[in-house]
N, CA, C and O of each residue as an XYZ file, in Angstrom:
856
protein
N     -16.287    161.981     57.930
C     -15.159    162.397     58.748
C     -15.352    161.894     60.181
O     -16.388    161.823     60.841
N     -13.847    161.500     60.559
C     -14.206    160.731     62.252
C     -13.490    161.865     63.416
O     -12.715    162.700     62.951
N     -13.673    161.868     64.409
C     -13.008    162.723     65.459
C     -12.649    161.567     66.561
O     -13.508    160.696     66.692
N     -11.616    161.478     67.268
C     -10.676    161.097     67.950
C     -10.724    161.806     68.881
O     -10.120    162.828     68.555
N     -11.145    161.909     70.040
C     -10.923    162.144     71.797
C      -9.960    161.829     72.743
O     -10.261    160.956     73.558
N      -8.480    162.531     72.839
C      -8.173    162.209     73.978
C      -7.737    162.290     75.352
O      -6.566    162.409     75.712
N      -8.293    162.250     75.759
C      -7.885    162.597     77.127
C      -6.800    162.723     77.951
O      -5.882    161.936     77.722
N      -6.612    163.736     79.121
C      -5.342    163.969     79.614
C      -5.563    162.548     80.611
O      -6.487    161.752     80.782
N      -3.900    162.747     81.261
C      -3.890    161.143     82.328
C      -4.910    161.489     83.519
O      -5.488    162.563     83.685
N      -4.987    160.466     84.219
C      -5.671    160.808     85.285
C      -6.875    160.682     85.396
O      -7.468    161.032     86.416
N      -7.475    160.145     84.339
C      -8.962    159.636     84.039
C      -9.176    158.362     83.906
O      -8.775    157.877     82.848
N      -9.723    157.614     84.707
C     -10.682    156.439     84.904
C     -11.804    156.024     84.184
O     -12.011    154.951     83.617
N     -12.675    157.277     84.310
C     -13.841    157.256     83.126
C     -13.423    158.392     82.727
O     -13.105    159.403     83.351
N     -13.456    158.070     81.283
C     -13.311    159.794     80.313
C     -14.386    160.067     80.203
O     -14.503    161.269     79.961
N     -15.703    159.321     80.280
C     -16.654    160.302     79.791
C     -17.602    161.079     81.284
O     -18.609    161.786     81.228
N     -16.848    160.634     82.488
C     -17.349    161.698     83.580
C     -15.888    162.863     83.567
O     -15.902    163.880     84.260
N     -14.936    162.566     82.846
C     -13.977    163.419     83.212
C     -14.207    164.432     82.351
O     -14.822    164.282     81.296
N     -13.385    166.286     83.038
C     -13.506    166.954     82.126
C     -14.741    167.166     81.057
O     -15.967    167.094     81.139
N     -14.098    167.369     80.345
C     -15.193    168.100     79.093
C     -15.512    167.060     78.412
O     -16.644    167.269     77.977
N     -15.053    165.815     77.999
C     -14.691    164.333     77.022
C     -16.141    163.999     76.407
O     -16.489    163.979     75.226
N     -16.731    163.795     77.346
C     -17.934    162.904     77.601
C     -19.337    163.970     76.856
O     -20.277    163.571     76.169
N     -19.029    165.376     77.297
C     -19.810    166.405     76.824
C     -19.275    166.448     75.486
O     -20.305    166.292     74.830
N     -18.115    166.583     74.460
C     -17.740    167.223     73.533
C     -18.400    165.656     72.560
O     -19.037    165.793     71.516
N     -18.149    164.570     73.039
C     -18.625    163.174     72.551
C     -20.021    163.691     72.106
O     -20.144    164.002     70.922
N     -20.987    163.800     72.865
C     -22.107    163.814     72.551
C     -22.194    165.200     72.285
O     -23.113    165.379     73.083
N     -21.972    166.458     71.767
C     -22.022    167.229     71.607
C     -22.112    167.200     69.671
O     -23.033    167.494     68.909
N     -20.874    166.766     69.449
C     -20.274    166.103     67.767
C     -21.744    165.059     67.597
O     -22.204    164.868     66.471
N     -22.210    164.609     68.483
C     -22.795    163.122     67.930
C     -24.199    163.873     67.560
O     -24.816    163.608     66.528
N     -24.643    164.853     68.531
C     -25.632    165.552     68.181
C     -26.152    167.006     67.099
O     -27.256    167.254     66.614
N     -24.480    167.966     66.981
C     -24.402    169.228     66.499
C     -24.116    168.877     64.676
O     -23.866    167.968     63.884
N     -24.330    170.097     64.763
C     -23.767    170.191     62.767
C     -23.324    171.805     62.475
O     -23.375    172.749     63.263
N     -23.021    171.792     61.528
C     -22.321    173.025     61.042
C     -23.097    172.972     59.225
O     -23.589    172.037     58.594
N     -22.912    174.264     58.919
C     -23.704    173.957     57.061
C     -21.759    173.390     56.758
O     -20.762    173.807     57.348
N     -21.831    172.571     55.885
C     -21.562    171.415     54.884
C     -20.408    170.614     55.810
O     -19.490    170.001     55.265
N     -20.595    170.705     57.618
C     -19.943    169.307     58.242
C     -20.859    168.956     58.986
O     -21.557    169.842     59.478
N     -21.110    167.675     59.268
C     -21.886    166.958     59.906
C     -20.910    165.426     60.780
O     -20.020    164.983     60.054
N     -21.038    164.782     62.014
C     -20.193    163.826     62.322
C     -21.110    162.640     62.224
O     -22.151    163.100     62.691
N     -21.377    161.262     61.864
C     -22.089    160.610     62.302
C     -22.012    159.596     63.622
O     -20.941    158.996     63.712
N     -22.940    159.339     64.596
C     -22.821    159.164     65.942
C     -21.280    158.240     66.217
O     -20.279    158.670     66.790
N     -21.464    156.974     65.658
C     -20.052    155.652     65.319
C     -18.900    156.537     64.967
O     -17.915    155.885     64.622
N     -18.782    157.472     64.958
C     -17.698    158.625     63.904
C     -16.961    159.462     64.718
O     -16.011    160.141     64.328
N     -17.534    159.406     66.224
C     -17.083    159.972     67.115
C     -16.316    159.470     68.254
O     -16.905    159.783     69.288
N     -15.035    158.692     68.530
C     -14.706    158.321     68.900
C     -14.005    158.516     70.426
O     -12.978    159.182     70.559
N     -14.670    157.866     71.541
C     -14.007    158.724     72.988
C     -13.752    157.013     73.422
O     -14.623    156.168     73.214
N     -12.153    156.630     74.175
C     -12.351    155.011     74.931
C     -11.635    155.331     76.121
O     -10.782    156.217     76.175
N     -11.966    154.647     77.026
C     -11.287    154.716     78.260
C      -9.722    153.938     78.082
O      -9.664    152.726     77.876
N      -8.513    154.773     78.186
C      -7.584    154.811     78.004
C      -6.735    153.322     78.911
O      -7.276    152.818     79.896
N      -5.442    152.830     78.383
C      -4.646    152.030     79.237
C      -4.333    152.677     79.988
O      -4.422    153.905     79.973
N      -3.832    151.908     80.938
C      -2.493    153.021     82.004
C      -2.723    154.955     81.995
O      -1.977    155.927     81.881
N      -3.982    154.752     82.160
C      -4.501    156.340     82.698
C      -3.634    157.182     83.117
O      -3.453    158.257     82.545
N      -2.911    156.770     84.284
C      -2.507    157.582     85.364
C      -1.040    157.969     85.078
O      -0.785    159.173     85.077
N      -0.013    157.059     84.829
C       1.040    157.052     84.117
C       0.650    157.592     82.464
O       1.579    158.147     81.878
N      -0.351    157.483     81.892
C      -0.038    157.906     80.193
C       1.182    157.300     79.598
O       1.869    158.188     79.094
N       1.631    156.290     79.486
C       2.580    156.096     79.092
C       2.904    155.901     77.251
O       1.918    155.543     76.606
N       3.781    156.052     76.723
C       3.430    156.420     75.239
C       3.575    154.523     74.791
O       2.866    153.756     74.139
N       4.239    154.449     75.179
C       4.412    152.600     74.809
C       3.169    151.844     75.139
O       3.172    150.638     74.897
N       2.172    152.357     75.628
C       0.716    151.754     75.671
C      -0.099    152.281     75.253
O      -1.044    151.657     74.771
N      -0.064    153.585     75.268
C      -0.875    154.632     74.459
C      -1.284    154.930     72.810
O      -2.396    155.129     72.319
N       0.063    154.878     72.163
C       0.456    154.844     70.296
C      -0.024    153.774     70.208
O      -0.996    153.795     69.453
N       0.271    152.430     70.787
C      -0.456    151.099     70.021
C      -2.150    151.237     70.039
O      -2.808    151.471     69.025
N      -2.670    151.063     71.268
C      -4.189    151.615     71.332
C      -4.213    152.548     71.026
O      -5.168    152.758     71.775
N      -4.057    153.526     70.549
C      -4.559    154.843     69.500
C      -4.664    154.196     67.953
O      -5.514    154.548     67.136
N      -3.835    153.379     67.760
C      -3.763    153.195     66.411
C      -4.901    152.119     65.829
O      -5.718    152.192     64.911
N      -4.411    150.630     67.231
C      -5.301    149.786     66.908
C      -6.660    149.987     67.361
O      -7.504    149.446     66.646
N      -7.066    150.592     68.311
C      -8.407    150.355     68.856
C      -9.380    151.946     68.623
O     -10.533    152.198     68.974
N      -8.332    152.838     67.875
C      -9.537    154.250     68.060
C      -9.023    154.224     66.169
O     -10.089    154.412     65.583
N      -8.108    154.104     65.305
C      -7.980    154.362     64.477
C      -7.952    153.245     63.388
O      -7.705    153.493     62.208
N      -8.239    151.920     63.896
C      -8.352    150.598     63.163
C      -7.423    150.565     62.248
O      -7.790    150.655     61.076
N      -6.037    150.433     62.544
C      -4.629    150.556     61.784
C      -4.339    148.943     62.616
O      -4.322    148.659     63.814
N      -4.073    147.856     61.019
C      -3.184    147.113     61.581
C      -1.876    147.070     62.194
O      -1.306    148.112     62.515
N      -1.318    145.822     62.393
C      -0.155    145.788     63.159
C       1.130    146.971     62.228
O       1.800    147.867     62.742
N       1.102    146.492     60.630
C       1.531    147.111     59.779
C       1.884    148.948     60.045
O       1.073    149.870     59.963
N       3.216    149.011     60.343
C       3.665    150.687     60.778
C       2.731    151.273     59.272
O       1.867    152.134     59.434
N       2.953    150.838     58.185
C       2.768    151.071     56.740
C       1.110    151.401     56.712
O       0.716    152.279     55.946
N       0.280    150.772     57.452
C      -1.116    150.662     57.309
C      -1.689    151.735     58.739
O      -1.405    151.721     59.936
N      -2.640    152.633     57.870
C      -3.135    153.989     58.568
C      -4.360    153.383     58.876
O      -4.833    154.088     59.767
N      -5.184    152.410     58.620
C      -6.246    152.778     58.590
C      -7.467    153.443     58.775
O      -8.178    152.990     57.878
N      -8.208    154.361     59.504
C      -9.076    155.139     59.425
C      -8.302    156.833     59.434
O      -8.772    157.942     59.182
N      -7.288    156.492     59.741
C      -6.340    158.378     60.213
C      -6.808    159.196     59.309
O      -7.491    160.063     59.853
N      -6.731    159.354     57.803
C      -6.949    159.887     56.976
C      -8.119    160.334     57.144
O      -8.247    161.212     56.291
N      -8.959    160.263     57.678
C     -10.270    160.918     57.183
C     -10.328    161.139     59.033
O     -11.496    161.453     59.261
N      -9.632    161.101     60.223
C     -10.166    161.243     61.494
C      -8.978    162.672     62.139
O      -7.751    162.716     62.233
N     -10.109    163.713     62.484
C      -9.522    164.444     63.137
C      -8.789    164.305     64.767
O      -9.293    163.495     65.545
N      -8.022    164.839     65.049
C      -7.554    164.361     66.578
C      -7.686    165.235     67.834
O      -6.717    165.952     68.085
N      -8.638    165.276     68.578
C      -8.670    166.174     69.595
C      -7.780    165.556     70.734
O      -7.815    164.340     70.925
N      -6.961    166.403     71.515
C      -5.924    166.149     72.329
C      -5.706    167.280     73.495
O      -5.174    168.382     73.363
N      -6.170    166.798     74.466
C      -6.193    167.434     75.814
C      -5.033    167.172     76.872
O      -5.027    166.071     77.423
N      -3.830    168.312     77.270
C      -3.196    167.614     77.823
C      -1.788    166.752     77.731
O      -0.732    167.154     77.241
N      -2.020    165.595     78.267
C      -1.283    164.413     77.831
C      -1.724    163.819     76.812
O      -0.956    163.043     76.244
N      -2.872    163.980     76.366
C      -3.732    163.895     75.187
C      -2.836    164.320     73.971
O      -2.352    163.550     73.142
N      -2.695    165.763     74.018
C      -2.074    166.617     73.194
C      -1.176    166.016     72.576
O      -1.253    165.490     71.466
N      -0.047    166.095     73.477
C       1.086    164.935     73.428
C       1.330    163.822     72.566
O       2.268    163.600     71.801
N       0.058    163.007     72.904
C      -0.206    161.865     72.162
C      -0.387    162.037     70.784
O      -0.030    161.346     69.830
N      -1.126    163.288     70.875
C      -2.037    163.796     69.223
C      -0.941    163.559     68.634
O      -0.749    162.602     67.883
N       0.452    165.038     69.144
C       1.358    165.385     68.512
C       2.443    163.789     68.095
O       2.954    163.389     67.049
N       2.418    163.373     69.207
C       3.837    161.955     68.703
C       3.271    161.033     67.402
O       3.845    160.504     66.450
N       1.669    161.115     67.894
C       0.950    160.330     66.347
C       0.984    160.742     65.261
O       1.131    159.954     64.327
N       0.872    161.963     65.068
C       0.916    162.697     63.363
C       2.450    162.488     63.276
O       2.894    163.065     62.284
N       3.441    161.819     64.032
C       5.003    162.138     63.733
C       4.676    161.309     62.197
O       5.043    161.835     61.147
N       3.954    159.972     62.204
C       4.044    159.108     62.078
C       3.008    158.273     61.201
O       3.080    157.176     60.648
N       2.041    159.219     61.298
C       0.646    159.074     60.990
C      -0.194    159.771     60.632
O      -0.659    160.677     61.323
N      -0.628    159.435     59.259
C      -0.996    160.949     58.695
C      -2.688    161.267     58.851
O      -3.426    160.446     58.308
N      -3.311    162.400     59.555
C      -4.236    162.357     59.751
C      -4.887    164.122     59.427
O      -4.107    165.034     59.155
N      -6.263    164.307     59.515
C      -7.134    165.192     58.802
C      -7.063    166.532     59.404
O      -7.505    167.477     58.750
N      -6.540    166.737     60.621
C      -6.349    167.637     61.713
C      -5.867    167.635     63.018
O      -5.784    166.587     63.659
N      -5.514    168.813     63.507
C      -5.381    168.390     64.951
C      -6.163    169.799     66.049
O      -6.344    171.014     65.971
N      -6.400    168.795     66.912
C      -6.592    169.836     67.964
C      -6.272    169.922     68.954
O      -6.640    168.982     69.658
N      -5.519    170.897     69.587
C      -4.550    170.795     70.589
C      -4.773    171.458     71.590
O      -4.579    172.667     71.459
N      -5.306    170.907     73.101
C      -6.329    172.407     74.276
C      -5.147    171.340     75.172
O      -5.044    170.123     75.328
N      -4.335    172.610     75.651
C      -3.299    172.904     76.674
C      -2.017    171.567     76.635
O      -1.694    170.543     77.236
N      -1.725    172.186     75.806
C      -0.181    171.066     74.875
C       0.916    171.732     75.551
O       0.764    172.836     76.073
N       2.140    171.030     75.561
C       3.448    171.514     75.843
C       4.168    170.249     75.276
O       3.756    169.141     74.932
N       5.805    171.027     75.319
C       6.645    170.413     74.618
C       7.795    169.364     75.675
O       8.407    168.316     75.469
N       7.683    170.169     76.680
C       8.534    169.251     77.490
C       7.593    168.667     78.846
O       6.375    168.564     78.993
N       9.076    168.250     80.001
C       8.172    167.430     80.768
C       7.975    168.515     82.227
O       7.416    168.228     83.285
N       8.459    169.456     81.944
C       8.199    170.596     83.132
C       8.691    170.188     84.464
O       8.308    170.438     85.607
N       9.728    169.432     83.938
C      10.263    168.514     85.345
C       9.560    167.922     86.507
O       9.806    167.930     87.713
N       8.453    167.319     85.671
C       7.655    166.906     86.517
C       7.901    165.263     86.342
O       7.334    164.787     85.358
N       8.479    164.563     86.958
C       8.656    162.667     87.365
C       7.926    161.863     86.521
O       8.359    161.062     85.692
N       6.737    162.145     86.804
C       5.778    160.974     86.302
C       5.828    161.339     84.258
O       5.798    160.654     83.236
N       5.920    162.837     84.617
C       5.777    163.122     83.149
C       7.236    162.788     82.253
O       7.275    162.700     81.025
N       8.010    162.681     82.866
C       9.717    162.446     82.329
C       9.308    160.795     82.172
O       9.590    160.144     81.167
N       8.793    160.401     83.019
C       8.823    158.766     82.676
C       7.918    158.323     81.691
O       7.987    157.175     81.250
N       6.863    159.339     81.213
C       5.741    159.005     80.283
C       6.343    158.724     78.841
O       5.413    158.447     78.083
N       7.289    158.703     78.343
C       7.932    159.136     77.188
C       7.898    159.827     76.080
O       8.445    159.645     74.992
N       6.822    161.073     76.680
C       6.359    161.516     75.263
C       7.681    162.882     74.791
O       7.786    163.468     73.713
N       8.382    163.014     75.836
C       8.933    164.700     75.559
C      10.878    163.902     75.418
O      11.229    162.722     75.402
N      11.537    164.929     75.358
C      12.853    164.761     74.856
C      13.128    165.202     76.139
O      12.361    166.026     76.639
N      14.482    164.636     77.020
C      15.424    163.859     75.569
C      14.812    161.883     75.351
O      14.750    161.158     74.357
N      14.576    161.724     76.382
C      14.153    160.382     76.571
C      13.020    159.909     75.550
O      13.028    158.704     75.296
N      12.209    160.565     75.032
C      11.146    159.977     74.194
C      11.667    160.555     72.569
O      11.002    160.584     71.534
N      13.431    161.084     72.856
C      13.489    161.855     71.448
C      13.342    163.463     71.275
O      12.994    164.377     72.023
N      13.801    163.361     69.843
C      13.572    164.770     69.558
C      12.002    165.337     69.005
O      11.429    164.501     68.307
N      11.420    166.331     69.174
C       9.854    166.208     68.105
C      10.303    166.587     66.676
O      11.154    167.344     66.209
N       9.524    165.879     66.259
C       9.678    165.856     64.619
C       8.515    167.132     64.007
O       7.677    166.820     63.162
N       8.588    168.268     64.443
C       7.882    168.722     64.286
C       7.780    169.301     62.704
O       6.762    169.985     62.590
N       8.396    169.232     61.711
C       8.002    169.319     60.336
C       7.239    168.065     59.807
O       6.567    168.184     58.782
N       7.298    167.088     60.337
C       6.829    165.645     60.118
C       5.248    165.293     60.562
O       4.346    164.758     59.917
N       5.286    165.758     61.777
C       3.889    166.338     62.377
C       2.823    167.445     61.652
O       1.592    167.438     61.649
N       3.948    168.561     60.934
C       2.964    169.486     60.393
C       2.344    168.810     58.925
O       1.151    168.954     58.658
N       3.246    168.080     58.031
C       3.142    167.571     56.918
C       1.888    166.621     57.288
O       0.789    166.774     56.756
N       2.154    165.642     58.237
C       0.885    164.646     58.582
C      -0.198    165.160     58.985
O      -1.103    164.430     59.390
N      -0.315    166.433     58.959
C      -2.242    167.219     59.878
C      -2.062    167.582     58.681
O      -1.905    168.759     59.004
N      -1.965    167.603     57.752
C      -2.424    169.102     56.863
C      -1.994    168.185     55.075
O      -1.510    167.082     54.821
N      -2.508    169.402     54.147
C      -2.379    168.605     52.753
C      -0.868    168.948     52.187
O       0.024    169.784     52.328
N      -1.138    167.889     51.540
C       0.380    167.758     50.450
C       1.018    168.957     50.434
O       2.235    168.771     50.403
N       0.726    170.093     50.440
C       1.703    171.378     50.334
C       2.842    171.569     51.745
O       3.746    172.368     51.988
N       2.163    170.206     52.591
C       3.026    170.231     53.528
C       2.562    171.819     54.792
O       3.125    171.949     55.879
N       1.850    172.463     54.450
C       0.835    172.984     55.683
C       0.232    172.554     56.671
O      -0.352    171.573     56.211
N      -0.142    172.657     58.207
C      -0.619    171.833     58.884
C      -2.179    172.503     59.217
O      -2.547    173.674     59.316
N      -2.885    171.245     59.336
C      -4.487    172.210     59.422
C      -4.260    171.401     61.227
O      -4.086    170.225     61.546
N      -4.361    172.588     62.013
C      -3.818    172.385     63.622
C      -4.167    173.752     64.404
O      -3.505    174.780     64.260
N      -5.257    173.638     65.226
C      -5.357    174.565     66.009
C      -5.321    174.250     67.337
O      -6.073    173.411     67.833
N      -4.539    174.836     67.919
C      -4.128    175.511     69.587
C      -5.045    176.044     70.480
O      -5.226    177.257     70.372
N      -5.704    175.421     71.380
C      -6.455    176.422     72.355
C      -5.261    176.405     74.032
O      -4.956    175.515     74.826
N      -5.011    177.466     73.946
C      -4.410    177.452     75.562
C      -4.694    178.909     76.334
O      -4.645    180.008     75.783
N      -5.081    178.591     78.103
C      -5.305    179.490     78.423
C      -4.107    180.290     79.467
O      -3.131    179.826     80.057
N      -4.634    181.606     79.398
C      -2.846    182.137     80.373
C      -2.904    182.114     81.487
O      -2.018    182.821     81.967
N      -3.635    181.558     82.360
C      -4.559    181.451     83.332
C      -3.530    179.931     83.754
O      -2.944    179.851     84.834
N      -3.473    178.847     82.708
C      -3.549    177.219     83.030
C      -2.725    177.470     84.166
O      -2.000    178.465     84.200
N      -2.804    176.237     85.561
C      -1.731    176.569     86.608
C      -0.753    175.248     85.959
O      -0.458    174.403     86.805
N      -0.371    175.068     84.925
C       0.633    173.627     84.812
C       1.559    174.089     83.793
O       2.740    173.805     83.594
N       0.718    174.904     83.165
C       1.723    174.655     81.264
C       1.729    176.259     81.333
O       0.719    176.963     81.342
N       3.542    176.860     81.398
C       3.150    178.135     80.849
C       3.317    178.533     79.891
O       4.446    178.377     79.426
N       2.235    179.302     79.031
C       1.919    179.865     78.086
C       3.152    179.656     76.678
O       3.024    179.547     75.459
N       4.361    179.677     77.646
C       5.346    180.145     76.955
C       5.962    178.897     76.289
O       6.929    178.852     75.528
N       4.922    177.555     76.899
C       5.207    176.124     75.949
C       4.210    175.990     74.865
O       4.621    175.682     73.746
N       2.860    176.199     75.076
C       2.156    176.072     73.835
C       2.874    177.187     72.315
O       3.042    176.827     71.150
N       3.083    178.215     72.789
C       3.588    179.045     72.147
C       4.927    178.588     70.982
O       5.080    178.716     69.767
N       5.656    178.066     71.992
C       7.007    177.449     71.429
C       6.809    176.211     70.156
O       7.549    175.929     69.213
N       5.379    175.590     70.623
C       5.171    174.666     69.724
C       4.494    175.084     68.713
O       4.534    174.310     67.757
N       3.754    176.224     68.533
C       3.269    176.546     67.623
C       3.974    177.330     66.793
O       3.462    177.454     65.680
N       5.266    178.058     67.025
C       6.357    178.723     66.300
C       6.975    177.233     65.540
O       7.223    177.043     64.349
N       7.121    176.217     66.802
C       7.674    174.995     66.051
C       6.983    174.348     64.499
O       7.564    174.115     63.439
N       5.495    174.180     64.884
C       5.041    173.841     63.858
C       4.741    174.748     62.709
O       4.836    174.176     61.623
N       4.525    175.559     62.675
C       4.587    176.749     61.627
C       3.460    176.577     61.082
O       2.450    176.300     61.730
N       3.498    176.767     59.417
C       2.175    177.238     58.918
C       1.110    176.654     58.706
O       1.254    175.933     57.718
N       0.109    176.586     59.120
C      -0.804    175.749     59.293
C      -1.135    176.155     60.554
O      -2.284    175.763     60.755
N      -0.910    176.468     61.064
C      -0.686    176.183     62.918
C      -1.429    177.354     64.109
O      -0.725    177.747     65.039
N      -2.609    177.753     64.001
C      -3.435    178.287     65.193
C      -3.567    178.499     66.114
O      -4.719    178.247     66.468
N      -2.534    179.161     67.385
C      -2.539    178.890     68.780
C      -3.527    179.820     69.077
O      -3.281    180.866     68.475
N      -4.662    179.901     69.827
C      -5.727    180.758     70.314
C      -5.573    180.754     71.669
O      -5.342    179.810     72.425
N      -5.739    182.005     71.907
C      -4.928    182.158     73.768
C      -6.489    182.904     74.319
O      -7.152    183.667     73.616
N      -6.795    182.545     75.491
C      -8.054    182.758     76.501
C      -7.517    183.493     77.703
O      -6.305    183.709     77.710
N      -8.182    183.874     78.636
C      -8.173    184.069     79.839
C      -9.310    183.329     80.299
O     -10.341    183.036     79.693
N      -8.796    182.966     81.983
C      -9.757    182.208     82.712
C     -10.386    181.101     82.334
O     -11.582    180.838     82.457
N      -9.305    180.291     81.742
C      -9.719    178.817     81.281
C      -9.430    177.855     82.054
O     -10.083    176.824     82.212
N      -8.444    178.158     82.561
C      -7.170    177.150     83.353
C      -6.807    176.333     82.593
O      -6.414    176.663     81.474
N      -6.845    174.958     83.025
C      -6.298    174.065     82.258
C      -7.531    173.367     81.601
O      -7.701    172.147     81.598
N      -8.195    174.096     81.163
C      -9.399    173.485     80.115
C     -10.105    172.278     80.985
O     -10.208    171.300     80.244
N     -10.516    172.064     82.019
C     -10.885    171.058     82.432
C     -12.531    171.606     82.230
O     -12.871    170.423     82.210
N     -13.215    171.989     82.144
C     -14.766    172.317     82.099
C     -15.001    172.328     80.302
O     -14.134    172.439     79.436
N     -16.455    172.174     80.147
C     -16.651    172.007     79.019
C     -16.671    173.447     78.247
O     -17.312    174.288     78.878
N     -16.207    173.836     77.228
C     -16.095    175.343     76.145
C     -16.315    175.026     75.145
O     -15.983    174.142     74.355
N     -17.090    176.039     75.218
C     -17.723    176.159     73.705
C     -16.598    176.390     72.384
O     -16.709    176.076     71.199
N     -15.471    177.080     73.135
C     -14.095    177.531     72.195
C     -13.733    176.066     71.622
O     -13.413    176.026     70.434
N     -13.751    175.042     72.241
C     -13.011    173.533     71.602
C     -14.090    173.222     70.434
O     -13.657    172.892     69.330
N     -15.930    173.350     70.721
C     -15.926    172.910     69.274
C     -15.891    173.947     68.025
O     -16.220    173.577     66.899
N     -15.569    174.956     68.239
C     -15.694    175.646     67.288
C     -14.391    175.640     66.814
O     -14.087    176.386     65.884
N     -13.468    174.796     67.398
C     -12.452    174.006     66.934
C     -12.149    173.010     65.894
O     -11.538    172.844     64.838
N     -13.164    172.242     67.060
C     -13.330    171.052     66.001
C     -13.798    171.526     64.296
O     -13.200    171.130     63.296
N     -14.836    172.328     64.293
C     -15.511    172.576     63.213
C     -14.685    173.120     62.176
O     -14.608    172.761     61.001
N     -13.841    174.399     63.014
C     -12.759    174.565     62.141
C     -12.149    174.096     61.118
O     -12.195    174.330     59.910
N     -11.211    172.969     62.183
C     -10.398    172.362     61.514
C     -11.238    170.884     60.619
O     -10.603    170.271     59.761
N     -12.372    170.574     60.905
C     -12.956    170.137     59.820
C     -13.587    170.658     58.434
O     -14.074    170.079     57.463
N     -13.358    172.055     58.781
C     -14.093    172.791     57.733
C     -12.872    173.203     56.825
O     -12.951    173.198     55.597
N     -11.956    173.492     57.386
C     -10.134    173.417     56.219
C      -9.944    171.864     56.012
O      -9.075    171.570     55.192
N     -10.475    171.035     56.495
C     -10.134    169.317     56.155
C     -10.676    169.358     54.848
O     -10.109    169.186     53.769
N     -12.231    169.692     55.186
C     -13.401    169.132     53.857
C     -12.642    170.207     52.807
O     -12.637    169.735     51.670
N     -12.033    171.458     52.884
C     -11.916    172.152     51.873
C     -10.771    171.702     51.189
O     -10.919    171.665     49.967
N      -9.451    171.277     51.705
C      -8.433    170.614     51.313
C      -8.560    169.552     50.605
O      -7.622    169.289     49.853
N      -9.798    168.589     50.632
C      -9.857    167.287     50.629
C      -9.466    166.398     51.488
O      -9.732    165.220     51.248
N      -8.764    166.739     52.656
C      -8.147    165.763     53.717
C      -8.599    164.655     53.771
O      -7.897    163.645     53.723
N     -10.603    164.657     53.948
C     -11.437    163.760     54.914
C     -11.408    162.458     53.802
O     -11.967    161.396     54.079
């Protein structure tokens, strides 16, 4: 099984930013009884167009360079067996990729659905109306097995000063069953490293391996 790292905008180096760089080597080193990651398996890259996030540079390098999917919309290559951690604008990304792309899990630390009328984020294209509507039954079907369940857990804190509460929430009513939102105090916007994200990860690798996802 592979894990996928990505980072919110605004990072130069992901692995001094935030938590990225810690949760990388954290997977490369930790285990759980019957999941284990191997080091190559853990995937963190310093992103295009950081600062903007833009989704038209972002979906292609997610696909080709962290998930080894040819040019081919038709061809997944590694998704199936790679979980997706998504921080952020990260999140975002996670979410527009499973529209589309079917993969082993998701993990979602401080997601929202729109652009909070914030400029840079309206121009990023990930939120509606401009980037579309979310396909969010399409998304749940692609994290999760054939019964069409999504294996997807939510970390957000009520604390974050950007995203309120009341967007992670909305998306997790959106995505339905399958779907985990875990609410904290005194997290903010997840920027420090928590122990709550890998016991995330493990999670949702531990409903992957049981499903068969990986």
């Amino acid at each position: 099984m592979r894990v996928v790292i990505l980072p919110g905008n605004g990072c130069t180096n992901v692995r001094n930013a935030n938590w990225y760089g810690w949760l990388e080597q954290r997977l490369k080193t930790d285990s759980r009884p019957g999941v284990s990651f191997a080091p190559n398996d853990i995937i963190l890259r310093d992103m295009p167009d950081p600062h903007r996030a833009r989704r038209s540079k972002w979906l292609p390098f997610i696909r080709s360079e962290m998930l080894d999917c040819k040019d081919d919309a038709d061809d997944h290559g590694k998704s199936r067996e790679t979980i997706i951690v998504g921080h952020s604008s990260g999140a975002e990304a996670a979410m527009r990729l499973a529209e589309t792309t079917p993969v082993a899990g998701l993990v979602l630390v401080a997601a929202c659905h729109t652009d909070l009328g914030e400029p840079n984020e309206t121009r990023s294209g990930w939120y509606p109306p401009s980037g579309g509507p979310w396909l969010w039954e399409d998304i749940r079907t692609n994290a999760g097995p054939s019964t069409g369940d999504g294996n997807i857990i939510m970390l957000h804190s009520l604390d974050d000063p950007f995203i309120p509460i009341a967007e992670p929430r909305f998306v997790a009513k959106s995505l339905g069953k399958g779907t985990e939102l875990r609410e904290f105090e005194n997290e903010s916007h997840f920027f420090n490293p928590s122990e709550e994200i890998v016991k995330a990860v493990y999670d949702v690798a531990d409903r992957a391996t049981s499903l068969g996802l990986n």
